[in-house]
C-alpha positions in Angstrom: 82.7 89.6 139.7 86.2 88.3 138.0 88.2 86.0 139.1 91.6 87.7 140.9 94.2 87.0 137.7 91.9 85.5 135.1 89.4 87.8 132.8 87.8 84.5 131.3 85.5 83.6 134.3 82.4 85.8 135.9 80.6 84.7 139.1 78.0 85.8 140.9 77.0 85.6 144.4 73.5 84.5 143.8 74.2 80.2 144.0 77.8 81.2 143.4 76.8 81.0 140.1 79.5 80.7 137.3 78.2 83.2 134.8 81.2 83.3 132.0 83.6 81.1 131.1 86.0 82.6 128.1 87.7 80.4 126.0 89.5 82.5 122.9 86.6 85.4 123.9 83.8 82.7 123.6 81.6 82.1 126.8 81.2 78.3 127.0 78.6 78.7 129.3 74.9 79.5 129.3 73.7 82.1 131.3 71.9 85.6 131.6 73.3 88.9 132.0 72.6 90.2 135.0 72.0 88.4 138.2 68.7 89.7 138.3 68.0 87.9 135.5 68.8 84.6 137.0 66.2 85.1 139.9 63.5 85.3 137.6 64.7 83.2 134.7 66.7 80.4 135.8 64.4 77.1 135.7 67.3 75.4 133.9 69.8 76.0 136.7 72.4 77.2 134.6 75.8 77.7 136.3 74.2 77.3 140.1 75.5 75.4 142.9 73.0 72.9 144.0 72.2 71.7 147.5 71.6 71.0 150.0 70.8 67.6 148.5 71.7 67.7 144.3 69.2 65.6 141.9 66.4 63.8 143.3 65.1 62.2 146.6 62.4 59.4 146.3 58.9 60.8 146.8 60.2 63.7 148.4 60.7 61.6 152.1 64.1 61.2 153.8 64.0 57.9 155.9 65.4 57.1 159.0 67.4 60.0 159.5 67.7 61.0 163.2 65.4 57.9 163.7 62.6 59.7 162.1 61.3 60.8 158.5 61.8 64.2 156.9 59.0 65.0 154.6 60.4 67.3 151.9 58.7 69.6 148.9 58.0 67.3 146.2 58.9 69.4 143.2 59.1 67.4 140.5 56.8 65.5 140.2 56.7 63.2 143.1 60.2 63.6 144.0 62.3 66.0 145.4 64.9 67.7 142.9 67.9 70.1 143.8 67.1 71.2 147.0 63.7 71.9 147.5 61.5 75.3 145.8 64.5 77.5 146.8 68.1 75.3 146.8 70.8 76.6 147.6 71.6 77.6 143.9 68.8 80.2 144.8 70.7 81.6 147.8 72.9 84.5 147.9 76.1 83.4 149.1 78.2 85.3 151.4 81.2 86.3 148.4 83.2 86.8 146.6 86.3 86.5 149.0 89.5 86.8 147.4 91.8 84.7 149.4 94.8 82.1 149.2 93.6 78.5 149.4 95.9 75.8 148.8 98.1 78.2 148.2 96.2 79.9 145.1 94.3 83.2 144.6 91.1 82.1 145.3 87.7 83.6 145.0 85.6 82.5 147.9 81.6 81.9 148.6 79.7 80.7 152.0 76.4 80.4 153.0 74.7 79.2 156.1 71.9 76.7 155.6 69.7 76.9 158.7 67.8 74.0 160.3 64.9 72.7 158.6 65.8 75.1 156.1 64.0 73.3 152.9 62.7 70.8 155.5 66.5 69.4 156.0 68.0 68.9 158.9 70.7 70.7 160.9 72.7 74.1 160.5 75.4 73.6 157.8 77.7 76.0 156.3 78.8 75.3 152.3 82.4 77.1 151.1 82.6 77.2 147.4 86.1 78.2 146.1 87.0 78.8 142.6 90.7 78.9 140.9 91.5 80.2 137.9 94.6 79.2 136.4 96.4 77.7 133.1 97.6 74.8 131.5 100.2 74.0 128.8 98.7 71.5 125.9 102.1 71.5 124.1 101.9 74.8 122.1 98.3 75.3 123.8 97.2 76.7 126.7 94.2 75.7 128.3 91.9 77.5 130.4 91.5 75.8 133.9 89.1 76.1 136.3 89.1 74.6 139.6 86.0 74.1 141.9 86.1 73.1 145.1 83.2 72.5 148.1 83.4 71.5 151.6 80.1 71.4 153.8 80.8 71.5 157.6 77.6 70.5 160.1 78.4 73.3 162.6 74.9 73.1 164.4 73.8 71.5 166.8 70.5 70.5 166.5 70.3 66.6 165.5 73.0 64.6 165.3 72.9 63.9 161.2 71.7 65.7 157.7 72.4 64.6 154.5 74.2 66.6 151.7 75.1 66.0 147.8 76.2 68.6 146.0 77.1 69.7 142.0 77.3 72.4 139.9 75.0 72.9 137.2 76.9 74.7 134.1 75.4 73.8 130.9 78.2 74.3 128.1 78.4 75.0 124.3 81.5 75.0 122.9 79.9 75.1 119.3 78.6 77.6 117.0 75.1 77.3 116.7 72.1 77.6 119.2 72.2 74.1 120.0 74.9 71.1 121.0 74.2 69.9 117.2 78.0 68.8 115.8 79.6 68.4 119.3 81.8 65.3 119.8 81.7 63.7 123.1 83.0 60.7 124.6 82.4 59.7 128.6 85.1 58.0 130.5 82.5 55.2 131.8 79.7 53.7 130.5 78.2 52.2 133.7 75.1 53.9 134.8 72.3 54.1 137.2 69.2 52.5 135.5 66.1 55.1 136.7 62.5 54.5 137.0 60.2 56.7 135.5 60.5 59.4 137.6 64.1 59.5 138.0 65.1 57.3 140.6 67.5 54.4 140.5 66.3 51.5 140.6 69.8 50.1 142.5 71.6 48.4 140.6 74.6 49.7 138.3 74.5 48.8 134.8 76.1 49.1 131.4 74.4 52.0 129.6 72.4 51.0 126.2 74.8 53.5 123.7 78.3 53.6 122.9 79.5 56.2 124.6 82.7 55.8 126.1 84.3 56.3 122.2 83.1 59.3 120.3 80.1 59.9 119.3 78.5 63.0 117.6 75.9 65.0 120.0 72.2 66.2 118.6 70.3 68.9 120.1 67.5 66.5 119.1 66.2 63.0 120.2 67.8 61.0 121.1 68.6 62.8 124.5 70.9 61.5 127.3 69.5 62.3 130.6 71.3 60.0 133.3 73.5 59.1 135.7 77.1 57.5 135.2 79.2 56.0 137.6 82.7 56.3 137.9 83.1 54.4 141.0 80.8 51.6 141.4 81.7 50.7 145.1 80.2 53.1 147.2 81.9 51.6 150.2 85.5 53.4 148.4 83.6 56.5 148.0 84.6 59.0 151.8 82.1 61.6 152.8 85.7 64.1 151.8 86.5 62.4 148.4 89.3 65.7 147.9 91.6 63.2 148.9 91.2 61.2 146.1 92.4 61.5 142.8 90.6 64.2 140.3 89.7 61.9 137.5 88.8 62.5 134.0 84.9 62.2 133.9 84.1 63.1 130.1 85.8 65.2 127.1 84.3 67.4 124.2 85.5 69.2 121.3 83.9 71.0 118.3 85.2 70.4 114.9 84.4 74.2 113.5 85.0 76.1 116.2 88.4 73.9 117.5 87.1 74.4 121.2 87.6 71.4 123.5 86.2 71.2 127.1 87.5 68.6 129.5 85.8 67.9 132.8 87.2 66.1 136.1 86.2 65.2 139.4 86.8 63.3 142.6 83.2 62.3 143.0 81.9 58.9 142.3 79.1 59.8 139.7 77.4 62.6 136.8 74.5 63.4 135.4 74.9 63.5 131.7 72.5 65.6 130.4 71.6 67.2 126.7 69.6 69.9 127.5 65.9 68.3 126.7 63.9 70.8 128.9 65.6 73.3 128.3 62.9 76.8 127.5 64.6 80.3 128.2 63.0 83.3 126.5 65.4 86.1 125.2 66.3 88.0 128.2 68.1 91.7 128.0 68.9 91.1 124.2 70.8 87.5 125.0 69.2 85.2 122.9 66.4 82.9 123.9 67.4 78.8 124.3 65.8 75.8 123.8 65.6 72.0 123.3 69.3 71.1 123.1 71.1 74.7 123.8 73.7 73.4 126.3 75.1 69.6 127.8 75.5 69.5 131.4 78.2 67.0 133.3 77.0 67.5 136.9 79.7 65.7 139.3 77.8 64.3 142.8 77.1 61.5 144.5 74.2 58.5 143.6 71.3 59.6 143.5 68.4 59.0 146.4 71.4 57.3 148.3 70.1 58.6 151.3 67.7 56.0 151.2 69.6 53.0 149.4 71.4 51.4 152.7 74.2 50.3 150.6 74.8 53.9 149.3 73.7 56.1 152.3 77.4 56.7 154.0 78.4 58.8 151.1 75.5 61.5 151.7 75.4 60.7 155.3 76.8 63.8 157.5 76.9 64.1 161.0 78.1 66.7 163.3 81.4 67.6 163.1 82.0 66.1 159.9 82.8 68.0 156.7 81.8 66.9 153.4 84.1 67.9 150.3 84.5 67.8 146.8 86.1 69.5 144.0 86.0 70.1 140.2 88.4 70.7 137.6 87.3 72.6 134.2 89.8 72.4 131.1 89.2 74.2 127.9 91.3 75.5 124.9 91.0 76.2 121.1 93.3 74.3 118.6 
Protein backbone atom coordinates (compact mmCIF):
# COMPACT_ATOMS: atom_id res chain seq x y z
CA UNK A 1 0.00 0.00 0.00
CA UNK A 2 1.46 3.63 -0.99
CA UNK A 3 1.55 6.29 0.84
CA UNK A 4 -1.42 9.02 -0.33
CA UNK A 5 1.11 11.65 -2.41
CA UNK A 6 4.46 9.90 -2.12
CA UNK A 7 5.46 6.78 -4.44
CA UNK A 8 8.75 6.25 -2.40
CA UNK A 9 7.24 4.42 0.71
CA UNK A 10 5.30 0.82 0.80
CA UNK A 11 3.60 -0.48 3.95
CA UNK A 12 1.92 -3.25 4.84
CA UNK A 13 -0.67 -4.04 7.32
CA UNK A 14 1.05 -7.01 8.82
CA UNK A 15 3.11 -4.93 12.01
CA UNK A 16 2.50 -1.84 9.94
CA UNK A 17 5.51 -2.81 8.43
CA UNK A 18 7.50 -0.25 6.29
CA UNK A 19 8.38 -2.33 3.31
CA UNK A 20 10.03 0.44 0.69
CA UNK A 21 11.54 3.40 1.26
CA UNK A 22 12.82 5.13 -2.30
CA UNK A 23 15.40 7.40 -2.32
CA UNK A 24 16.46 8.30 -6.20
CA UNK A 25 14.55 4.71 -6.99
CA UNK A 26 16.76 2.95 -4.42
CA UNK A 27 14.84 1.09 -1.41
CA UNK A 28 16.85 1.94 1.68
CA UNK A 29 15.25 -0.59 3.44
CA UNK A 30 15.41 -4.30 3.85
CA UNK A 31 12.58 -6.27 3.35
CA UNK A 32 10.64 -9.07 1.34
CA UNK A 33 8.26 -8.83 -1.39
CA UNK A 34 5.22 -9.84 -0.42
CA UNK A 35 3.74 -9.75 2.97
CA UNK A 36 3.54 -13.33 2.98
CA UNK A 37 6.87 -13.51 2.91
CA UNK A 38 7.39 -11.64 6.02
CA UNK A 39 5.16 -14.15 8.04
CA UNK A 40 7.35 -16.80 7.35
CA UNK A 41 10.69 -15.12 6.97
CA UNK A 42 11.07 -12.28 9.23
CA UNK A 43 13.33 -13.37 12.30
CA UNK A 44 15.23 -10.10 11.71
CA UNK A 45 12.21 -7.89 12.22
CA UNK A 46 12.84 -5.84 9.37
CA UNK A 47 10.56 -2.74 8.99
CA UNK A 48 7.89 -4.07 11.98
CA UNK A 49 6.46 -2.16 14.70
CA UNK A 50 7.41 -3.67 17.99
CA UNK A 51 5.32 -3.95 21.11
CA UNK A 52 3.81 -4.25 23.32
CA UNK A 53 7.02 -3.92 25.25
CA UNK A 54 10.28 -3.27 22.49
CA UNK A 55 13.82 -4.90 23.40
CA UNK A 56 14.15 -7.01 26.30
CA UNK A 57 12.57 -7.60 29.81
CA UNK A 58 14.78 -9.28 32.54
CA UNK A 59 14.28 -13.06 32.79
CA UNK A 60 11.13 -12.70 31.14
CA UNK A 61 9.17 -11.47 34.74
CA UNK A 62 7.43 -8.14 35.09
CA UNK A 63 7.60 -7.07 38.83
CA UNK A 64 5.22 -5.43 40.83
CA UNK A 65 2.87 -4.47 38.33
CA UNK A 66 -0.73 -4.43 39.70
CA UNK A 67 0.97 -5.66 42.92
CA UNK A 68 1.72 -8.88 41.44
CA UNK A 69 4.31 -10.53 38.84
CA UNK A 70 3.69 -11.19 35.22
CA UNK A 71 5.54 -14.11 33.97
CA UNK A 72 6.22 -13.61 30.31
CA UNK A 73 7.69 -16.04 27.24
CA UNK A 74 11.29 -15.98 27.68
CA UNK A 75 12.45 -15.95 24.00
CA UNK A 76 15.69 -15.15 24.00
CA UNK A 77 17.44 -16.65 25.91
CA UNK A 78 16.36 -16.00 29.40
CA UNK A 79 14.76 -12.82 28.63
CA UNK A 80 11.87 -11.51 26.98
CA UNK A 81 12.59 -9.72 23.52
CA UNK A 82 9.96 -7.61 21.39
CA UNK A 83 6.97 -8.61 22.62
CA UNK A 84 6.72 -12.13 23.33
CA UNK A 85 6.56 -15.30 20.32
CA UNK A 86 4.07 -13.19 18.45
CA UNK A 87 4.60 -9.00 19.10
CA UNK A 88 2.82 -6.88 17.79
CA UNK A 89 5.18 -6.48 14.68
CA UNK A 90 3.44 -10.06 13.98
CA UNK A 91 -0.11 -8.64 14.09
CA UNK A 92 -2.15 -7.43 11.31
CA UNK A 93 -3.11 -4.07 12.01
CA UNK A 94 -6.35 -2.61 11.29
CA UNK A 95 -4.94 -0.22 7.97
CA UNK A 96 -4.15 1.52 5.92
CA UNK A 97 -6.50 4.57 6.74
CA UNK A 98 -5.95 7.45 4.69
CA UNK A 99 -6.78 10.40 6.83
CA UNK A 100 -5.65 14.03 7.89
CA UNK A 101 -3.69 14.07 11.09
CA UNK A 102 -2.06 17.15 12.15
CA UNK A 103 -3.32 18.44 9.38
CA UNK A 104 -1.30 16.02 6.82
CA UNK A 105 -2.43 13.08 4.50
CA UNK A 106 -1.83 10.44 6.66
CA UNK A 107 -1.88 6.79 6.22
CA UNK A 108 -3.26 5.21 9.37
CA UNK A 109 -2.82 1.64 11.29
CA UNK A 110 -4.58 0.25 14.81
CA UNK A 111 -4.68 -2.68 16.48
CA UNK A 112 -6.23 -3.93 19.64
CA UNK A 113 -3.93 -5.73 22.07
CA UNK A 114 -6.22 -7.86 24.28
CA UNK A 115 -5.53 -8.59 27.96
CA UNK A 116 -2.96 -11.03 28.74
CA UNK A 117 -2.40 -10.95 25.23
CA UNK A 118 1.50 -12.15 25.30
CA UNK A 119 1.02 -12.47 29.08
CA UNK A 120 0.70 -8.41 29.40
CA UNK A 121 -1.70 -6.81 31.01
CA UNK A 122 -4.77 -4.81 30.09
CA UNK A 123 -6.63 -3.97 26.69
CA UNK A 124 -4.68 -1.33 24.72
CA UNK A 125 -5.12 -0.02 21.41
CA UNK A 126 -1.71 1.21 19.34
CA UNK A 127 -2.31 3.94 16.26
CA UNK A 128 0.65 4.09 13.95
CA UNK A 129 0.52 7.02 11.53
CA UNK A 130 2.93 7.57 8.76
CA UNK A 131 3.62 10.99 6.66
CA UNK A 132 5.20 11.36 3.72
CA UNK A 133 6.38 14.57 2.75
CA UNK A 134 9.61 16.69 1.46
CA UNK A 135 12.28 18.73 2.45
CA UNK A 136 14.49 21.32 0.76
CA UNK A 137 18.50 20.64 1.43
CA UNK A 138 19.45 23.83 -0.54
CA UNK A 139 19.26 22.58 -4.16
CA UNK A 140 18.15 19.03 -2.59
CA UNK A 141 15.20 17.62 -1.67
CA UNK A 142 15.07 15.11 0.86
CA UNK A 143 12.70 12.42 1.37
CA UNK A 144 10.89 12.62 4.75
CA UNK A 145 9.10 10.31 6.58
CA UNK A 146 7.26 10.94 9.67
CA UNK A 147 6.25 8.18 12.24
CA UNK A 148 4.13 8.60 14.80
CA UNK A 149 2.54 6.17 17.84
CA UNK A 150 0.26 6.73 20.54
CA UNK A 151 -0.96 3.73 22.74
CA UNK A 152 -4.24 4.40 24.81
CA UNK A 153 -5.17 1.81 27.89
CA UNK A 154 -8.88 1.62 26.89
CA UNK A 155 -9.69 -1.55 29.08
CA UNK A 156 -10.51 -2.03 32.04
CA UNK A 157 -9.15 -4.86 33.46
CA UNK A 158 -6.16 -3.80 35.96
CA UNK A 159 -5.39 -0.55 36.65
CA UNK A 160 -1.61 -0.52 34.89
CA UNK A 161 0.47 -2.25 31.76
CA UNK A 162 3.60 -1.33 30.57
CA UNK A 163 4.46 -0.35 26.94
CA UNK A 164 7.75 0.62 24.84
CA UNK A 165 7.60 0.79 21.50
CA UNK A 166 10.11 1.19 18.14
CA UNK A 167 10.29 0.48 14.71
CA UNK A 168 12.62 -1.94 13.47
CA UNK A 169 13.86 -0.79 9.78
CA UNK A 170 17.20 -1.97 9.00
CA UNK A 171 18.73 0.47 6.23
CA UNK A 172 21.42 0.31 3.42
CA UNK A 173 22.01 3.18 1.74
CA UNK A 174 25.13 1.59 0.11
CA UNK A 175 25.84 -0.50 -2.84
CA UNK A 176 26.83 -3.73 -1.82
CA UNK A 177 25.17 -6.53 0.27
CA UNK A 178 26.42 -5.30 3.36
CA UNK A 179 26.81 -1.80 5.46
CA UNK A 180 30.67 -2.11 4.41
CA UNK A 181 31.80 1.83 3.42
CA UNK A 182 28.94 3.54 5.29
CA UNK A 183 29.82 6.62 7.33
CA UNK A 184 28.04 7.06 10.50
CA UNK A 185 28.28 9.33 13.27
CA UNK A 186 25.66 9.12 16.58
CA UNK A 187 24.59 12.29 18.25
CA UNK A 188 25.56 10.81 21.84
CA UNK A 189 27.88 8.59 23.04
CA UNK A 190 26.36 7.76 26.46
CA UNK A 191 25.08 4.29 26.63
CA UNK A 192 23.49 1.64 28.66
CA UNK A 193 26.30 -0.85 29.78
CA UNK A 194 24.40 -4.56 29.25
CA UNK A 195 25.06 -7.80 30.89
CA UNK A 196 25.50 -10.76 28.97
CA UNK A 197 22.24 -11.29 28.04
CA UNK A 198 21.26 -7.84 27.25
CA UNK A 199 20.23 -6.12 30.13
CA UNK A 200 21.46 -2.95 31.60
CA UNK A 201 23.18 -3.11 34.29
CA UNK A 202 21.78 0.69 35.43
CA UNK A 203 24.01 2.86 35.19
CA UNK A 204 24.64 5.26 31.96
CA UNK A 205 27.98 5.33 30.68
CA UNK A 206 30.37 6.70 28.08
CA UNK A 207 30.42 4.16 25.26
CA UNK A 208 34.20 2.52 24.62
CA UNK A 209 34.42 3.85 20.56
CA UNK A 210 34.36 7.17 19.11
CA UNK A 211 31.34 7.46 17.70
CA UNK A 212 29.81 10.68 18.02
CA UNK A 213 32.39 11.95 14.98
CA UNK A 214 32.53 9.82 11.80
CA UNK A 215 33.51 6.79 11.68
CA UNK A 216 33.50 4.22 8.70
CA UNK A 217 30.86 1.13 9.34
CA UNK A 218 31.92 -2.84 8.63
CA UNK A 219 29.57 -5.43 7.96
CA UNK A 220 32.25 -7.36 9.99
CA UNK A 221 33.47 -7.43 13.65
CA UNK A 222 33.60 -5.22 15.28
CA UNK A 223 29.73 -5.01 15.64
CA UNK A 224 27.74 -2.29 17.58
CA UNK A 225 24.78 -3.80 19.28
CA UNK A 226 23.60 -1.33 22.14
CA UNK A 227 21.70 1.09 23.61
CA UNK A 228 22.45 5.03 23.52
CA UNK A 229 20.89 7.56 25.53
CA UNK A 230 19.90 10.74 24.48
CA UNK A 231 18.35 11.78 27.63
CA UNK A 232 19.98 10.54 30.69
CA UNK A 233 17.26 11.82 33.24
CA UNK A 234 14.53 9.63 33.03
CA UNK A 235 12.60 11.76 35.40
CA UNK A 236 12.42 14.53 32.01
CA UNK A 237 11.38 11.77 29.88
CA UNK A 238 6.78 11.95 29.92
CA UNK A 239 4.91 8.80 29.18
CA UNK A 240 3.71 11.33 25.72
CA UNK A 241 7.33 12.56 24.83
CA UNK A 242 5.42 14.19 21.24
CA UNK A 243 5.57 17.14 23.07
CA UNK A 244 9.02 17.32 23.12
CA UNK A 245 11.35 18.32 20.60
CA UNK A 246 12.27 15.72 17.62
CA UNK A 247 15.89 15.54 18.03
CA UNK A 248 18.56 14.38 15.78
CA UNK A 249 19.49 10.79 17.05
CA UNK A 250 22.21 9.64 14.35
CA UNK A 251 23.20 10.51 10.53
CA UNK A 252 24.60 8.37 7.57
CA UNK A 253 25.79 8.81 4.20
CA UNK A 254 27.51 6.73 1.52
CA UNK A 255 30.42 8.09 -0.34
CA UNK A 256 29.57 6.00 -3.87
CA UNK A 257 26.20 6.06 -3.90
CA UNK A 258 25.82 10.04 -2.41
CA UNK A 259 22.79 8.67 -0.30
CA UNK A 260 22.45 10.14 3.22
CA UNK A 261 19.81 9.00 5.79
CA UNK A 262 19.08 11.15 8.85
CA UNK A 263 17.13 9.78 11.77
CA UNK A 264 15.16 11.72 14.65
CA UNK A 265 13.11 11.20 17.57
CA UNK A 266 11.51 12.46 20.63
CA UNK A 267 12.36 9.38 22.67
CA UNK A 268 15.05 9.21 25.29
CA UNK A 269 17.08 6.24 23.82
CA UNK A 270 18.16 3.69 20.45
CA UNK A 271 19.38 0.66 19.80
CA UNK A 272 22.32 0.94 17.44
CA UNK A 273 22.65 -2.02 15.84
CA UNK A 274 24.88 -3.49 12.66
CA UNK A 275 23.13 -6.25 11.67
CA UNK A 276 25.32 -9.29 13.44
CA UNK A 277 22.44 -11.92 13.39
CA UNK A 278 21.30 -11.12 10.58
CA UNK A 279 20.47 -14.87 8.17
CA UNK A 280 17.61 -14.39 5.43
CA UNK A 281 17.64 -16.92 2.65
CA UNK A 282 16.78 -15.55 -0.96
CA UNK A 283 13.08 -15.30 -0.92
CA UNK A 284 10.87 -14.76 -4.40
CA UNK A 285 14.23 -13.85 -6.33
CA UNK A 286 15.19 -10.88 -3.59
CA UNK A 287 18.42 -11.71 -2.64
CA UNK A 288 19.41 -13.59 0.46
CA UNK A 289 21.23 -11.28 3.56
CA UNK A 290 23.51 -11.83 5.97
CA UNK A 291 26.06 -10.77 8.73
CA UNK A 292 26.08 -7.03 8.28
CA UNK A 293 23.23 -6.50 5.40
CA UNK A 294 21.40 -3.56 7.11
CA UNK A 295 22.08 -1.02 10.53
CA UNK A 296 19.20 -0.52 12.59
CA UNK A 297 18.56 2.98 14.83
CA UNK A 298 15.52 1.74 16.83
CA UNK A 299 14.09 4.91 18.86
CA UNK A 300 12.35 3.65 22.51
CA UNK A 301 12.64 3.88 25.87
CA UNK A 302 15.53 2.08 28.39
CA UNK A 303 15.49 -0.95 28.29
CA UNK A 304 13.94 -3.45 31.31
CA UNK A 305 12.85 -0.06 32.81
CA UNK A 306 9.87 -1.67 33.95
CA UNK A 307 11.84 -3.02 36.54
CA UNK A 308 14.59 -0.35 37.32
CA UNK A 309 12.49 1.94 39.94
CA UNK A 310 14.35 4.87 38.75
CA UNK A 311 13.29 4.25 35.08
CA UNK A 312 9.84 2.57 35.42
CA UNK A 313 7.43 5.99 34.98
CA UNK A 314 8.51 6.17 31.36
CA UNK A 315 7.03 2.48 30.42
CA UNK A 316 4.52 2.77 33.24
CA UNK A 317 0.75 3.17 31.70
CA UNK A 318 -2.20 3.24 33.44
CA UNK A 319 -5.75 3.51 32.44
CA UNK A 320 -6.68 6.37 30.73
CA UNK A 321 -3.29 7.39 29.89
CA UNK A 322 -1.90 7.39 26.37
CA UNK A 323 1.55 6.81 25.55
CA UNK A 324 3.17 8.55 22.37
CA UNK A 325 5.97 8.94 20.35
CA UNK A 326 7.08 9.82 16.92
CA UNK A 327 9.89 9.42 14.32
CA UNK A 328 11.22 11.46 11.66
CA UNK A 329 13.11 9.69 8.51
CA UNK A 330 15.31 12.10 6.25
CA UNK A 331 17.02 10.82 3.11
CA UNK A 332 18.42 12.37 -0.15
CA UNK A 333 21.15 11.83 -2.80
CA UNK A 334 23.83 14.51 -3.41
Amino acid sequence: MSAPEEAEFTFLPLGAIIQEFRVNGKNIVLGFPTQEDYVHHNTPHYGATIGRVANRIKDGVIHNLNGREYKLVQNNGPNALHGGEKGWGKRVFDGPHTVKHNGRDALLFKYRCQDAEEGYPGTVEVRVWYAASKENKGDVPKTVLTAEYEVEFVGDECAETVVNLTNHSYFNIGDGPTITGTLAQLATANYLPLDATGIPTGTIEKFPREVTKTFIMNGAEPHIDDVFVVEPDAAKVPLDTRGLPVRQLAQFSHPTTGLHLEVHSTEPAFQFYTGKYINVPSVHGAPAHGEGAGFCVEPSRFVNAINEPQWRNMVLLRRGQVFGCKNVYKAWKE
